[in-house]
N, C-alpha and C positions, 0 to 999 in steps of 0.2 A: 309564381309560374307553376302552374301543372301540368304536367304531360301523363300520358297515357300510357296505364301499364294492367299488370295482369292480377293487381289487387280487388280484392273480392269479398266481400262479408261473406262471414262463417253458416251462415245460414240463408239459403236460395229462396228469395221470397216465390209464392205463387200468387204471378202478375200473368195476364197477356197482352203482350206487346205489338203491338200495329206501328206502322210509319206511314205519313202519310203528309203532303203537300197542302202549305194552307198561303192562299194569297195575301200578297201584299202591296203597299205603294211601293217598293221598291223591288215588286217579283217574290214568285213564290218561295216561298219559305218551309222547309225540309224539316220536317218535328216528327218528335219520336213517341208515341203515348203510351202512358201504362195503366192499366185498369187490375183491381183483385178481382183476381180469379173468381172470388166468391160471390163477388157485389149482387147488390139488391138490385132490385128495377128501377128504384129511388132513384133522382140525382142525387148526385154525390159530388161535392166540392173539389176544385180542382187547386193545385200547385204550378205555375208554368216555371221551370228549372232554365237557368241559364249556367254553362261552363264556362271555365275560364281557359286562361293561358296568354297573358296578357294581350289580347285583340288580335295577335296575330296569329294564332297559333291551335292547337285543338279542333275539335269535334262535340257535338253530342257524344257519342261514344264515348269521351271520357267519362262521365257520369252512370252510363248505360247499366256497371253494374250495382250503384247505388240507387237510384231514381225507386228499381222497385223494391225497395227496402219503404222510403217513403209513400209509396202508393200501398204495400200492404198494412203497415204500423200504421201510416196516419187516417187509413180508408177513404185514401183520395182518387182521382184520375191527375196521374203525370204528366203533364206536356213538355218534353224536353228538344231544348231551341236551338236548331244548327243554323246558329244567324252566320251573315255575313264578315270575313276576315276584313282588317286592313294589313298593307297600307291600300290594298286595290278598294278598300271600301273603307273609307276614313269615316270620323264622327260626320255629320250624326247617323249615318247610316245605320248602324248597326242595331242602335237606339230606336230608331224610327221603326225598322225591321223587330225587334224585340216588342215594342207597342202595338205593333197591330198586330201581330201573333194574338196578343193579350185581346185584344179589343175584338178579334174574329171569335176568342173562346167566348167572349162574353153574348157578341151576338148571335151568336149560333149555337145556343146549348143544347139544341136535341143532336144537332151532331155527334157528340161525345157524348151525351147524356150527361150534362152535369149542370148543379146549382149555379146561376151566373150572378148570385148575390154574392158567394163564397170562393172567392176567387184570391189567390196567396199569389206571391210570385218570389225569387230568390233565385240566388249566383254566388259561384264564388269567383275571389280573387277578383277577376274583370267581370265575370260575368256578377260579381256583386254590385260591381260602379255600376253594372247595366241595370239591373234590379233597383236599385237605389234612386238612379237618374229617372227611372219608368214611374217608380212612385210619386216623384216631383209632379212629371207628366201628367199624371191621371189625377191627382191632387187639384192643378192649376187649370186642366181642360173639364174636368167633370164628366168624362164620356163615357166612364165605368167606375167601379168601387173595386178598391182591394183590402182585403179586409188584413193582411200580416205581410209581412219582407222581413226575409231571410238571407243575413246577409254574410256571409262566408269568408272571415280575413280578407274582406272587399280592400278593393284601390280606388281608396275616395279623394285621393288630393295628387292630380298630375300636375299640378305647376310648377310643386315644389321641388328643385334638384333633387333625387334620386341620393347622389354622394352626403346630403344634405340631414338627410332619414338614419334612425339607428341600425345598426350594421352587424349580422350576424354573421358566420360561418356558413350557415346554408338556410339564409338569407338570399333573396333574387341579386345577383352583383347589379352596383348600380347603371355601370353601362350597357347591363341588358335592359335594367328597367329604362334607361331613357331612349335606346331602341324602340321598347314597348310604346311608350309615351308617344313621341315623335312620330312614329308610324300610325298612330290612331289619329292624331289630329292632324288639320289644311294648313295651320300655321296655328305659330305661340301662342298667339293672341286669344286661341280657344280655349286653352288652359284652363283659367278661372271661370271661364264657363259652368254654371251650377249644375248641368244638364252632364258634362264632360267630367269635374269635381265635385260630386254633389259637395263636399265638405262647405263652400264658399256660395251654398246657398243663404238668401238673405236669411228666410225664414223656415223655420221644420215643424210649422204648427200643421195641426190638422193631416197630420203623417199619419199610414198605417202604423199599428205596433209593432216590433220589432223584436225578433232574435238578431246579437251580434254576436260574432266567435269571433275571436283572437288567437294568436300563437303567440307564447311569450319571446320566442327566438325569429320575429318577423317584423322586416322595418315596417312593414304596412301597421302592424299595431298600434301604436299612436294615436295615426289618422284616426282609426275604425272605432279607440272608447271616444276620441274629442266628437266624433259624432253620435256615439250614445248619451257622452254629457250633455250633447244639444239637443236633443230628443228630450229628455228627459227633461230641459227647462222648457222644453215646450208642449211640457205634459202630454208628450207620448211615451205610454206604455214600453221599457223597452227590459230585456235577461240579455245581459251583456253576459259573455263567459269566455273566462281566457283560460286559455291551456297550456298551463307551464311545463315550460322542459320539452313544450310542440316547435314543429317548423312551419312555417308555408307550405302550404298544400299537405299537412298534413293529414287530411281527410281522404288524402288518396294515394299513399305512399307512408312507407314507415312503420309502428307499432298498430295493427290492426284490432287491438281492445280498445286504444284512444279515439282512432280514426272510429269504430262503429257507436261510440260514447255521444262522438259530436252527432254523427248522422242519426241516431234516438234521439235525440234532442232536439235537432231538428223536428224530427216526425213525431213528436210526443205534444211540440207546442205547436206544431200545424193543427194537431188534433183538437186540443184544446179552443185556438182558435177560429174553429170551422163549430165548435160543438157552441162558445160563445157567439151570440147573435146579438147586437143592442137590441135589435127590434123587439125581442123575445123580452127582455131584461123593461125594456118600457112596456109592455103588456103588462107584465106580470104586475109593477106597480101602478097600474095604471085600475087594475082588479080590485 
């Protein structure tokens, strides 16, 4: 769970920030964008940011003062997603709302001015299962490319009893999390749903590459390496990193040298791979 506070990295990136309404099949959709101040006239690769707070809960503005930490390290444009709550908007809504934010960035790059080859996306906590589940999505339908997901102490497995999961001190209690749960989905049955869980997807081949965080003091940790170890047999690229002695949502609450550690990390390998391109990579041996 995250909630919203007045934690802030030490250093004010210079971004400019616009909001601005992008349609969707299920209504327009409130996103927040962040551009460096400096940017070139180039496009420039985009990240689309999903928050969390387990589906019911939050805002963009939880991220609002991270995002441009991201947009100026990584020299991306931020797209940050105030999708839809449940339980008034259950799976897959949120999901569906979350993909075509992605798919309008994709087809409308002079809007934002940005590269729609080089397109990332990443959430945390929920908004990690949203990221995760988007990448299946766009994997299976082929209607755009993403080239990395950023997955943030995501909640990758709702089936699983909550009481069930390793159990910390400030750890999400479990009968919040199955509040969370239960309120995101129509009934039980969507659970296993891979779209809902990615965990309990068949297959994770042909996945973009992947950053994981972890907290070593968060029952979601588990789920989030058993889904890096399936990445990884299915030879995708993944930097699994856990953070001992962290909590849940420690990326936005708590010791703020940890918390701005993981968000470099993030913005370091977004950079990375927005600067890798296969296409470039078969060029070159192709010379």
């Amino acid at each position: 769970m995250i909630t919203a506070s007045d934690f802030k990295p030490s250093h004010s990136p210079k971004v400019h920030r616009t909001e601005r309404m992008i349609p969707t099949s299920v209504g327009d959709s409130r996103v927040i964008v962040y551009e460096p101040s400096l940017r070139s006239a180039d496009p420039l690769p985009v990240f689309v940011n999903f928050h969390g707070s387990g589906f019911i809960m939050g805002s963009a503005e939880m991220d609002d003062p991270w995002c441009p930490v991201i947009a100026e390290r990584a020299n991306c444009v931020v797209v940050n997603v105030d999708y839809r709550l449940a339980p008034e908007h259950k799976f897959p809504i949120p999901l569906q709302e979350s993909y075509d934010v992605t798919q309008w960035v994709y087809k409308h790059p002079n809007v934002l001015n940005i590269d729609p080859q080089r397109i990332a996306v990443g959430g945390h906590s929920a908004g990690g299962n949203l990221a995760a589940a988007l990448c299946l999505m766009a994997r299976d339908r082929k209607e755009f490319p993403i080239v990395y997901q950023v997955l943030d102490y995501p909640s990758l497995d709702i089936a699983t009893d909550p009481k069930l999961k390793p159990q910390f001190e400030k750890a999400i209690p479990p009968r919040v999390a199955k509040i969370f749960n239960e309120s995101y989905l129509r009934s039980p049955d969507e659970a296993r749903n891979p779209l809902a869980s990615p965990i309990y997807a068949e297959s994770l081949h042909d996945l973009p590459p992947a950053l994981i965080i972890t907290a070593e003091l968060d029952s979601l940790a588990d789920e989030a390496e058993l889904y890096a170890k399936r990445l990884i047999e299915a030879d995708v690229p993944v930097m699994y990193k856990k953070y001992m002695g962290a909590a849940h949502a420690f990326t936005h609450s708590g010791d703020l040298a940890v918390a701005e550690s993981a968000w470099h990390l993030m913005s370091d390998q977004l950079k990375l791979a927005f600067e890798f391109r296969i296409e470039d990579v078969l060029e070159d041996l192709r010379k």
